[in-house]
Structures are given as C-alpha cells and as structure tokens.
PASEBA-1860 file (N, C-alpha, C; in nm, 3 decimals):
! residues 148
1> XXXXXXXX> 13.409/12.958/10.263/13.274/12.912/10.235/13.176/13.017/10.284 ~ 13.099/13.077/10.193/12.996/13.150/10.280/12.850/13.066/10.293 ~ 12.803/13.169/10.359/12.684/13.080/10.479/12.550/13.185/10.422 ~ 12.475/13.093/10.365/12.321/13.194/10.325/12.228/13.237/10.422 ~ 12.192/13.327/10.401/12.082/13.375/10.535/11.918/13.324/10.466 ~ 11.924/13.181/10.395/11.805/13.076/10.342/11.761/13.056/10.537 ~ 11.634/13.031/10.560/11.621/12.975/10.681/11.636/12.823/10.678 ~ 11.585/12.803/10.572/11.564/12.628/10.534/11.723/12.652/10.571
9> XXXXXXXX> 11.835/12.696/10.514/11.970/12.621/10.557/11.993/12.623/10.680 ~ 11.965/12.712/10.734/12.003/12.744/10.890/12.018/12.591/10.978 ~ 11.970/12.457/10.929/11.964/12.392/11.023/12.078/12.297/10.921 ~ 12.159/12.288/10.870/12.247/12.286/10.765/12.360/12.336/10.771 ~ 12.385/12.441/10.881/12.480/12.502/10.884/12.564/12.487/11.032 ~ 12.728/12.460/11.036/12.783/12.444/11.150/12.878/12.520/11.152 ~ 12.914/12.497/11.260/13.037/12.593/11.299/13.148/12.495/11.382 ~ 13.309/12.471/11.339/13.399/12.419/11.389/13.413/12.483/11.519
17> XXXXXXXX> 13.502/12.385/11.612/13.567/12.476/11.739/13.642/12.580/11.741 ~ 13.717/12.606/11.575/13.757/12.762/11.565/13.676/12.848/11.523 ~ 13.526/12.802/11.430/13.485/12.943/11.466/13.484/12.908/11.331 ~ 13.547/12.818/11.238/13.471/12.842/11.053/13.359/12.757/11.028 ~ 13.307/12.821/10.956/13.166/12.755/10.944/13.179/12.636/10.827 ~ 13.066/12.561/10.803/13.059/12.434/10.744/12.951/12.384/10.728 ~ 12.919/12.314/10.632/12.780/12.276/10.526/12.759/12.132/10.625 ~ 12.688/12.099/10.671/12.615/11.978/10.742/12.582/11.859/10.635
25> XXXXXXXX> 12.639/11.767/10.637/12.564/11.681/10.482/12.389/11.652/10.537 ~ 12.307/11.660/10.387/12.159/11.590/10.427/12.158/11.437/10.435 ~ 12.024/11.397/10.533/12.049/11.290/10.569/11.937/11.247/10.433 ~ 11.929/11.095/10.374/11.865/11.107/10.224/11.710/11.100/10.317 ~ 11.624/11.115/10.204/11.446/11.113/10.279/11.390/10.965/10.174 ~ 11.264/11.012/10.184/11.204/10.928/10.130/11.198/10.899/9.970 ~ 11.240/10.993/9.902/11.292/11.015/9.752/11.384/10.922/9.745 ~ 11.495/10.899/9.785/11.609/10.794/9.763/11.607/10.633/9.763
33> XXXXXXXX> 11.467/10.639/9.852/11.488/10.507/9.873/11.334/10.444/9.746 ~ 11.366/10.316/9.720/11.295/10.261/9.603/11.171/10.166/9.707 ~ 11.062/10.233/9.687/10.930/10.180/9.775/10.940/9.990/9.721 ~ 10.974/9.980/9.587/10.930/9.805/9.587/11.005/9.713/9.635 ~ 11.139/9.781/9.691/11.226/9.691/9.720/11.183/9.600/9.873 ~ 11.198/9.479/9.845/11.098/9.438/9.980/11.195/9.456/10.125 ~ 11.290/9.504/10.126/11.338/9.583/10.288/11.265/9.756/10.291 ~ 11.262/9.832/10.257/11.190/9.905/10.256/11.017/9.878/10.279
41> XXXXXXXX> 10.949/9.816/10.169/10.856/9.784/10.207/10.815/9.715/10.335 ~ 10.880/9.632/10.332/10.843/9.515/10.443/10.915/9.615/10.609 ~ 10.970/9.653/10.584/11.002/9.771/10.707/10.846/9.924/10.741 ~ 10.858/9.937/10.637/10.729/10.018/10.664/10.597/9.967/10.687 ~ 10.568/9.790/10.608/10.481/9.730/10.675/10.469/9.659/10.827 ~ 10.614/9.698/10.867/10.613/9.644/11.009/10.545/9.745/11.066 ~ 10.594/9.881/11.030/10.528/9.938/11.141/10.413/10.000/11.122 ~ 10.332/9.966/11.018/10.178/10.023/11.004/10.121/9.881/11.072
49> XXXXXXXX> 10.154/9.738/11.070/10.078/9.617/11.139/10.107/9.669/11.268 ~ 10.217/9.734/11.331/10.235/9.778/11.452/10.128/9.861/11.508 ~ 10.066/9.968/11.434/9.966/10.044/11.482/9.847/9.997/11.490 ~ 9.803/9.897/11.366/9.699/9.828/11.373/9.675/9.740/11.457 ~ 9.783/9.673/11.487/9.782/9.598/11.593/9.714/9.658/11.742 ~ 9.825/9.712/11.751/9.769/9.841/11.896/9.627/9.884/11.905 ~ 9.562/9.964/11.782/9.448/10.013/11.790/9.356/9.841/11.752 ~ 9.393/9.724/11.711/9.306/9.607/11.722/9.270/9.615/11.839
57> XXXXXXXX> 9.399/9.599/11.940/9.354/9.523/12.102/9.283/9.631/12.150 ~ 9.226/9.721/12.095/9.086/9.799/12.186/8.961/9.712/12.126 ~ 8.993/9.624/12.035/8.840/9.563/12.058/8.870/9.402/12.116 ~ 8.995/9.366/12.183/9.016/9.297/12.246/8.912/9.336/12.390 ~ 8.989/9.447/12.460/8.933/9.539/12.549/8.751/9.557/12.568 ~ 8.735/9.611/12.463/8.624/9.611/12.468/8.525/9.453/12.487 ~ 8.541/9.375/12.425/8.551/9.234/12.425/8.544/9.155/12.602 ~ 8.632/9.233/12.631/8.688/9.197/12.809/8.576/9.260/12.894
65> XXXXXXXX> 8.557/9.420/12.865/8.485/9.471/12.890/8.307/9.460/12.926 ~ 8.301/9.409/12.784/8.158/9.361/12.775/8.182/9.213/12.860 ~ 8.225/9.089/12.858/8.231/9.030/12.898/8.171/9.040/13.033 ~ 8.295/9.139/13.115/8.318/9.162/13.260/8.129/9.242/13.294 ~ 8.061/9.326/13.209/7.959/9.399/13.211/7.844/9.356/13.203 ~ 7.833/9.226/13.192/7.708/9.128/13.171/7.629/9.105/13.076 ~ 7.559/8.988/13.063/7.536/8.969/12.995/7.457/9.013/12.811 ~ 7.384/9.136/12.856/7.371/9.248/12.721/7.458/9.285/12.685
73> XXXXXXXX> 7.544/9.355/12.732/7.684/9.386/12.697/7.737/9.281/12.585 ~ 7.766/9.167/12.664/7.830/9.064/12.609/7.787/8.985/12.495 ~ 7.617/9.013/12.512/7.571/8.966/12.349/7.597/9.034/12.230 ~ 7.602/9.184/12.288/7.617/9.312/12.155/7.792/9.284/12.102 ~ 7.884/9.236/12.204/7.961/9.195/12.124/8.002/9.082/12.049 ~ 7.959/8.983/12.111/7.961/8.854/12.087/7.866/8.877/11.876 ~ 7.760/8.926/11.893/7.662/8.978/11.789/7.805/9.066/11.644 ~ 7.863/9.135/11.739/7.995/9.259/11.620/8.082/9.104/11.599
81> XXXXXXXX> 8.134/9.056/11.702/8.249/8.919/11.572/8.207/8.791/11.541 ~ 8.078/8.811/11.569/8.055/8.681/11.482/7.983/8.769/11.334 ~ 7.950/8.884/11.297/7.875/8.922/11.215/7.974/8.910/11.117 ~ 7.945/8.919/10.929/8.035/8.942/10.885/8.156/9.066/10.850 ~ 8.136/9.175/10.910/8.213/9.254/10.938/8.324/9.243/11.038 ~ 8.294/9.145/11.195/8.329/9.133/11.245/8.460/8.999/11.220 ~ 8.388/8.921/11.160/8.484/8.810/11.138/8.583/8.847/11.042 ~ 8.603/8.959/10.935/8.701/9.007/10.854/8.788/9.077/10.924
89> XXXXXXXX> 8.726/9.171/11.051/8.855/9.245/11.152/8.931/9.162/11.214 ~ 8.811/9.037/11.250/8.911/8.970/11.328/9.039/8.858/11.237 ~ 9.017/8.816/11.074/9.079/8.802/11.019/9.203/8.844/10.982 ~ 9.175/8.993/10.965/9.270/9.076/10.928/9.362/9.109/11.065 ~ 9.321/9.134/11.152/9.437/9.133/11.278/9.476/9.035/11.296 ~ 9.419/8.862/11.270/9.523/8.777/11.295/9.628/8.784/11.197 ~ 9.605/8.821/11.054/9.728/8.857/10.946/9.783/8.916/11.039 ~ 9.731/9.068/11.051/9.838/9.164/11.113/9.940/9.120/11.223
97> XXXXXXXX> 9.867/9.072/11.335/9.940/8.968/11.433/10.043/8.885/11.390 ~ 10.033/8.822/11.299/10.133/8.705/11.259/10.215/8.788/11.188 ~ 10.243/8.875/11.069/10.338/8.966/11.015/10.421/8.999/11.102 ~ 10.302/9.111/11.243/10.432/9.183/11.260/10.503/9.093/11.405 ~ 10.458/8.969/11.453/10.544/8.889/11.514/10.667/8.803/11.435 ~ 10.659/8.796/11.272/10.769/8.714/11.207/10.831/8.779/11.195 ~ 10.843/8.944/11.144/10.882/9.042/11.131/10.971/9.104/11.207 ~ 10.899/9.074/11.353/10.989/9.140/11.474/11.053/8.979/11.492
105> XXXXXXXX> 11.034/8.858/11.495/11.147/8.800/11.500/11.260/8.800/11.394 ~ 11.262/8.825/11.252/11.398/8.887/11.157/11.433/8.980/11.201 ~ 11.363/9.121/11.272/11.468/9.207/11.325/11.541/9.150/11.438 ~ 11.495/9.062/11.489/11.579/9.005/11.647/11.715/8.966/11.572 ~ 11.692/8.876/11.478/11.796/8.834/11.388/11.903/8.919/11.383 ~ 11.819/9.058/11.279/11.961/9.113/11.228/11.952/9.206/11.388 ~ 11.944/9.198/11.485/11.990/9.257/11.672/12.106/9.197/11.684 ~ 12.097/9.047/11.634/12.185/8.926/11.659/12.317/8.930/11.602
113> XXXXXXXX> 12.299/9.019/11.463/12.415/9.015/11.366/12.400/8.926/11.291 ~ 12.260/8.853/11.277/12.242/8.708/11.149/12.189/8.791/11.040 ~ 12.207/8.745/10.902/12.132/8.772/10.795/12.086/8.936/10.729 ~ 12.219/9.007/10.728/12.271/9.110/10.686/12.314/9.131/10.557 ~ 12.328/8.997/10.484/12.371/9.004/10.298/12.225/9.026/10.241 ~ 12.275/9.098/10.145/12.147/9.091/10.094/12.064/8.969/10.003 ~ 12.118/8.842/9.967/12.030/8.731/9.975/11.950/8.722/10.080 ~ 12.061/8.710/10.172/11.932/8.672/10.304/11.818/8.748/10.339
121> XXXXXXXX> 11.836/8.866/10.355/11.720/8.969/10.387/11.603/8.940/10.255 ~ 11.651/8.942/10.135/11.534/8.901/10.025/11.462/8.731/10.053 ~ 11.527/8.662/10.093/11.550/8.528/10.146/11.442/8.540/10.268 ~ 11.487/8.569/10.343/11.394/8.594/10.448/11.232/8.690/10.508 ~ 11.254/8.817/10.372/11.152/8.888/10.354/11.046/8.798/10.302 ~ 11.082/8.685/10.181/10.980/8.627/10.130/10.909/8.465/10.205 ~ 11.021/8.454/10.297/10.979/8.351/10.409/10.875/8.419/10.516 ~ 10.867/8.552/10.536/10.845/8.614/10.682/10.700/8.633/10.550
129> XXXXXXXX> 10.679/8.675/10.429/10.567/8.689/10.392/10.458/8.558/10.327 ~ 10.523/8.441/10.298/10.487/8.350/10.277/10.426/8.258/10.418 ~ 10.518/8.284/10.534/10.421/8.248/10.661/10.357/8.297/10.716 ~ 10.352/8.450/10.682/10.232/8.523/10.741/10.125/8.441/10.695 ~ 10.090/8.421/10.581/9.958/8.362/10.485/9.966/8.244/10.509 ~ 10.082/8.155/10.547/10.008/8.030/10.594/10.000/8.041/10.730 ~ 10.016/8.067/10.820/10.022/8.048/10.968/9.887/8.134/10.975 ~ 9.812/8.226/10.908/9.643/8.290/10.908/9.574/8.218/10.882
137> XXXXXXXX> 9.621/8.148/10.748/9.474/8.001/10.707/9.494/7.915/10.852 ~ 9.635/7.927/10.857/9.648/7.769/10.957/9.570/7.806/11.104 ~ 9.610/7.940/11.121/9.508/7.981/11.235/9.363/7.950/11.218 ~ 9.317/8.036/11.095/9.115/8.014/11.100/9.109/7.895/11.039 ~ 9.199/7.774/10.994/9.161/7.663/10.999/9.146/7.602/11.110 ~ 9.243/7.599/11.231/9.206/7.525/11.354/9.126/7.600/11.427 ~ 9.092/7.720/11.411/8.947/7.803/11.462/8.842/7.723/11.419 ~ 8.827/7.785/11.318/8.695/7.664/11.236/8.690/7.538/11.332
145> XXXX> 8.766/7.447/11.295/8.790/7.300/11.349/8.715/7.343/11.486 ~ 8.777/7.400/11.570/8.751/7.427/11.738/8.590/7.484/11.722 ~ 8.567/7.566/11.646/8.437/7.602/11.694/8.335/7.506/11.664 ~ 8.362/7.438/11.522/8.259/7.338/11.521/8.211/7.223/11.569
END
C-alpha cells in the first residue's frame, strides 16, 4: 500500500506494530446522515435548547440581580417581562425548558438500555414533541390562572 504525501491524509494514515502502514477508515460527517429523520433532528435540537437554555438563565440572573439591587432596578426588569417582547422570551424558554428536560429524560432511557428499536425512538420522538407543546400551554395556562 503506498502512503501519499496529501496533508489532508496524513491524519488517515497508520502504522502497524511492524512498521506497515495502513489507511484509517473515515468516521461518516454530516453528509451521511438525513437532517429529517426525527433522531437526528431531535438530537441536534437537544442540544441547541441546551444552549438556549444556558444563555436564558442570564436573564434569570439578571432578574435575581435586579431584584437583590432595589427597587429601580427591579422595576426596569419587572417593565422587560412583562412587555411584549419580554413575555415571548419568556415563552419561548419555557418551550425550550420543557424539550430539552423530555429529551434528556429519553436519553436517560436509552442510558437505561430502554427503547433502542427503531419504532420506539420514532414512538417516543413524537411523544417527547407532542408534550413539549402541551406541557407550554399547560404551563402559561396555569400562569395566566395564577397571575390573575
């Protein structure tokens, strides 16, 4: 087998304990895999609700912040989530919230060794997305209720 002096191969290329060299297989990328299939999707939407999530709780923080900072403080935020800009972030992170907690409970699942055929994972992708959307109304419905 000869060995190209490509740099791109260089990280492609091995060498046995005697000393002959050998082609590394590629691992597949993002080309191989089919974006609509909902394990793919629903895997990459875990972890973009994951970031959003993270960068949400800085206006948790901030929230705490103003609170703790008195009372001006606390009106200028109190003023950002009740406005309507504010009440759509905070909408949208309770989606996000609820996704990527159903989400991370099916991965606990398949941690567990449950629900590895592929019925189930389609089975369960469309349960984990069907309660995201009700467990959000069901949230800003008993919000509503509570605030009024």
């Amino acid at each position: 087998m000869s060995i190209e002096n490509n740099a791109r191969d260089a990280t492609m290329v091995g060498r046995r304990t005697d000393g002959t060299a050998f082609r590394r297989p590629l691992s597949p990328h993002l080309q191989v895999y089919d974006m609509f299939q909902i394990t793919s999707g629903m895997s990459i939407a875990h972890r973009i609700t994951g970031t959003i999530w993270a960068v949400g709780l800085l206006f948790l923080v901030w929230w705490l912040v103003a609170a703790a900072s008195g009372p001006d403080a606390f009106a200028t935020a109190q003023w950002f989530f009740s406005s309507f800009i504010g009440i759509l972030v905070l909408f949208g992170l309770s989606a996000v919230a609820w996704y990527h907690t159903l989400a991370g409970v099916r991965h606990l699942m398949w941690d567990s060794g449950y629900g590895y055929d592929i019925p189930t994972v389609q089975k369960t992708g469309r349960i984990v997305l069907i309660a995201t959307g009700v467990m959000t109304v069901l949230t800003w419905f008993i919000a509503i209720i509570a605030w009024a």
